[in-house]
C-alpha positions in Angstrom: 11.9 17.4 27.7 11.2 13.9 29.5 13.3 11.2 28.9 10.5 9.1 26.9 10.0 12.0 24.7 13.9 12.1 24.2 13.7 8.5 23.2 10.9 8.7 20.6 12.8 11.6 19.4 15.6 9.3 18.9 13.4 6.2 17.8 11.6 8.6 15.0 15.0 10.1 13.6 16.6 6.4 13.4 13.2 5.5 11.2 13.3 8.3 9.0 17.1 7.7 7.9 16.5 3.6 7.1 12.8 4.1 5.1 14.8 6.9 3.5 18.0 5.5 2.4 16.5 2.1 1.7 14.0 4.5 -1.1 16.9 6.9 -2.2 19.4 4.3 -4.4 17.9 4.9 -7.6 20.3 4.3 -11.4 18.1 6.9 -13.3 17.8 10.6 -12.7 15.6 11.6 -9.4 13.2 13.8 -10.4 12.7 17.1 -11.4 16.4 16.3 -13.6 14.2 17.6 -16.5 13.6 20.7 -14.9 17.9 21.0 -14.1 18.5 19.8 -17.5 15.9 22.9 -18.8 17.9 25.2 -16.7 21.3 24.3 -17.2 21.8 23.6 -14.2 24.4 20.6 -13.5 23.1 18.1 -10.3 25.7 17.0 -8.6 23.7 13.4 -7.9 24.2 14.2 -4.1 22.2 15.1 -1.5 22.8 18.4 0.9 25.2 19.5 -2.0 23.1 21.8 -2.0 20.5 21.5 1.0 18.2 23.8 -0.9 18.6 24.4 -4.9 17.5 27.8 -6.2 17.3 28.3 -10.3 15.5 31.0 -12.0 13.6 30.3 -15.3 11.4 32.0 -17.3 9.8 34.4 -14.4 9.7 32.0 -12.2 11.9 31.1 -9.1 12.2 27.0 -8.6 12.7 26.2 -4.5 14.0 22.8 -4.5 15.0 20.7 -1.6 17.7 18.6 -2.2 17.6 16.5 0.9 16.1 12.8 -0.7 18.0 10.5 1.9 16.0 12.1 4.3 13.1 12.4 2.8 13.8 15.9 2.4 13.2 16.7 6.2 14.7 20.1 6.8 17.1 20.9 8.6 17.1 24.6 10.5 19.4 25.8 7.8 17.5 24.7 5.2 14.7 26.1 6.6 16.8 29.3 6.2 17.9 29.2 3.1 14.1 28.7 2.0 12.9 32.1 3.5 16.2 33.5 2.0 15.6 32.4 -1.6 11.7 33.7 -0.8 12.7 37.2 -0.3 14.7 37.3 -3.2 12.0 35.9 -5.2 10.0 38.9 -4.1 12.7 41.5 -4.8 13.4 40.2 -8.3 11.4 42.0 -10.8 12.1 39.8 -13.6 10.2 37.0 -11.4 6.4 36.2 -11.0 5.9 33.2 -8.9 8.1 30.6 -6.7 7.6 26.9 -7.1 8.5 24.9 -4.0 8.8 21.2 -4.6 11.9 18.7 -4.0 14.6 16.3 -5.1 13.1 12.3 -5.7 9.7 10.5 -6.0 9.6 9.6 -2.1 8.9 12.5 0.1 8.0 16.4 -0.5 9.3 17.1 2.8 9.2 15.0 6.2 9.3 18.0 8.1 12.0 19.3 10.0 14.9 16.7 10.8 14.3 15.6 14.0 18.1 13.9 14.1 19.9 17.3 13.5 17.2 19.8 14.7 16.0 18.0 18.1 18.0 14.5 18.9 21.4 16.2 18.8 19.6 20.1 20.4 18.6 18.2 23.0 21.8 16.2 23.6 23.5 19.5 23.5 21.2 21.3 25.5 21.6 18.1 28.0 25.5 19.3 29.0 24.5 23.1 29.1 25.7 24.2 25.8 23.7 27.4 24.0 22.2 26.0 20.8 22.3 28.9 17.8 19.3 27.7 15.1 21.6 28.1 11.8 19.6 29.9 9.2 16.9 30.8 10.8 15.8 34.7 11.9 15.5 35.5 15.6 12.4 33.1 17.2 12.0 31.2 14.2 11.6 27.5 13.6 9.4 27.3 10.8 9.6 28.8 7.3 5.7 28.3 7.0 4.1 32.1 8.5 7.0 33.5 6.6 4.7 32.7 3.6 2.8 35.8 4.5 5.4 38.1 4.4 6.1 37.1 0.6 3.8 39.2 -1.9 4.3 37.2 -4.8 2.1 33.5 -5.4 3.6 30.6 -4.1 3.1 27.1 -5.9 3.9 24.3 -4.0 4.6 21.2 -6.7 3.9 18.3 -3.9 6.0 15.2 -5.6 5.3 12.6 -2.5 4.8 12.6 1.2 4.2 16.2 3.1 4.5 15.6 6.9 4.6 17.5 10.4 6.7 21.0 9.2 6.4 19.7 5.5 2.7 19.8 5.7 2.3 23.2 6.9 5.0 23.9 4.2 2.6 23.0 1.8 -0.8 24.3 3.3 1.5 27.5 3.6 1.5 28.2 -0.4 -0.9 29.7 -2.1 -1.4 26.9 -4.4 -0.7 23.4 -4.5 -0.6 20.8 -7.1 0.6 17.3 -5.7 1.1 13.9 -7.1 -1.6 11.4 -7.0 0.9 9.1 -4.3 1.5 12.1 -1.9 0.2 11.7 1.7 -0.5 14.7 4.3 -0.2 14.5 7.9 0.8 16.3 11.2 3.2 13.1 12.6 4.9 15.7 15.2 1.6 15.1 17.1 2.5 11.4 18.0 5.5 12.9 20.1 3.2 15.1 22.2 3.7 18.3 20.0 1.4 21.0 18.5 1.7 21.5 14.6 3.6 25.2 15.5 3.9 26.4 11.8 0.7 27.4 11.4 -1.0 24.0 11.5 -3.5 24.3 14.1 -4.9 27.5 12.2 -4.8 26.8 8.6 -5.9 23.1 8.4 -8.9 24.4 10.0 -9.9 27.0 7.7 -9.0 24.2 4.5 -10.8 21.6 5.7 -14.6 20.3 7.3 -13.7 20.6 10.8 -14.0 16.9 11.8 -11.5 16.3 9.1 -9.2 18.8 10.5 -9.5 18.2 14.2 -8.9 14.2 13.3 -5.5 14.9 11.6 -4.6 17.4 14.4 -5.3 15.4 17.4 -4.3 11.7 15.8 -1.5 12.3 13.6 -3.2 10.0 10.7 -2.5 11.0 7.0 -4.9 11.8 4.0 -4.2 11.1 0.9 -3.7 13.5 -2.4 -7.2 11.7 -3.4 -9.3 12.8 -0.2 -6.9 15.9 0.0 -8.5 17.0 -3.5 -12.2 16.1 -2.6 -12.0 18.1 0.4 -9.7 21.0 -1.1 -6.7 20.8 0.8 -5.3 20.0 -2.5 -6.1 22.1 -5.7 -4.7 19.9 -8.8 -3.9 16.7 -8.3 -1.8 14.8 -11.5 -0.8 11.3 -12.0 2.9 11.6 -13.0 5.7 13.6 -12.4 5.8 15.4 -16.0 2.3 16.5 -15.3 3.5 18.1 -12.2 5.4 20.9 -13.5 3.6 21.2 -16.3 0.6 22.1 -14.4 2.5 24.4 -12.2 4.6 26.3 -14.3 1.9 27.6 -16.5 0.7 29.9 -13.7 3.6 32.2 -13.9 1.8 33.3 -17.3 -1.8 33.6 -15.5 -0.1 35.4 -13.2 1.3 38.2 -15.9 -2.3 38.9 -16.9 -3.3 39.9 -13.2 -1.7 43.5 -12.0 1.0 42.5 -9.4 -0.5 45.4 -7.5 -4.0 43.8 -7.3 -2.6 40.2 -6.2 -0.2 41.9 -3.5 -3.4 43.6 -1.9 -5.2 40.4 -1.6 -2.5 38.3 -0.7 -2.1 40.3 1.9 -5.8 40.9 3.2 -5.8 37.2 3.1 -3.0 36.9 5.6 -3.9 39.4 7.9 -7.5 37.9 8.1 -5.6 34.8 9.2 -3.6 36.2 12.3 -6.7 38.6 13.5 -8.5 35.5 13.6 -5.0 33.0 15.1 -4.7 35.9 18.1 -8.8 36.0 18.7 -8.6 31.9 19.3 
């Protein structure tokens, strides 16, 4: 990489970590503590303990990412432990659906974290030392195509901004119900790179093609609003206790529909979409 890439790089991670720390001091609760209270599960108020929080609740398997100081941009391992707790949601009988959404009111996820998953690669990279991509499976840096491997729904509950990898997190799910403040945009453009977690190929088939092309080639955002006129998002809400209450209901739709039946088209649905990625 050139050295005015490097430095944008390095000018983007430095932003991220002051907009999200100066967002992140909050007294009360961040959200979903309702939804740890309702589990039992105890929060330890701190952020990457865990990276990624996994809690099973009536049939359902909650993803959450616990990383709100920066704005829940992932970090390769978390990306890891996200397809991890995936597969287990699929080999779990007792569960029917996984719920992706994350720790605070700020960000859904910022995409990956350039600081620990580029700045300090590159820097490494740089003095000749092998970089190992914790986490991850073999030629993997996004968890968004590993969507299509998982046979049971996936609900993304969007509680703020979805950017770059955290976009194509979202557009990855099956469903998606974000609040009415959430933004959704491809920023990894404005360094010179392609959306590579299936971006370029689902945005397309989501949105009018103008609409798509614009976000792909300028790296502008959308909000939930436009996102729900022009389907990109399927329920929008205006609160945070209307966002899992409009998710978790599905889980109980989902019961009423042979597991068989959704599996099939799930996965006609995905194969439709790499035919078509490998004939572009």
């Amino acid at each position: 990489m050139d050295r005015s890439a490097t430095n944008r790089v390095a000018v983007v991670s430095r932003h991220i970590a002051v907009t999200a720390s100066s967002c992140s001091s909050s007294a009360s609760p961040p959200w979903p503590s309702k939804l740890f209270e309702q589990c039992g599960y105890e929060y330890s108020g701190k952020p990457d303990e865990p990276q990624v929080i996994y809690l099973k609740h009536e049939h359902i398997g909650y993803i959450i990412i616990n990383r709100p100081h920066r704005l829940n941009a992932c970090t390769y391992y978390a990306y890891g432990k996200i397809g991890e707790y995936l597969r287990d949601v699929d080999a779990d009988p007792n569960l029917r659906v996984a719920i992706i959404s994350a720790v605070g009111e700020r960000g859904f996820c910022a995409g990956s974290d350039i600081k620990d998953n580029y700045d300090a690669k590159f820097k490494k990279e740089a003095k000749g030392e092998k970089v190992k991509l914790e986490g991850l499976e073999e030629g993997q840096t996004s968890i968004g195509w590993h969507y299509g491997k998982v046979k049971k729904p996936i609900i993304a509950a969007i509680n703020g901004h979805a950017n770059g990898g955290g976009c194509e997190l979202a557009i990855a799910a099956d469903i998606r119900v974000a609040i009415d403040t959430a933004q959704f945009g491809f920023g990894e453009v404005r360094l010179g790179w392609l959306p590579g977690g299936g971006g370029t190929q689902r945005i397309p088939r989501m949105l009018p093609k103008g609409r798509a092309l614009a976000m792909l080639i300028t790296g502008n955002r959308i909000s939930a609003e436009e996102g729900h006129r022009l389907g990109l998002v399927d329920y929008m809400v205006k609160s945070y206790e209307e966002l899992l209450a409009t998710s978790d209901p599905w889980h109980v739709r989902f019961v009423s529909v042979r597991l068989l039946q959704y599996k099939l088209s799930k996965k006609s649905h995905w194969k439709a979409l790499i035919c078509l990625w490998m004939m572009a």
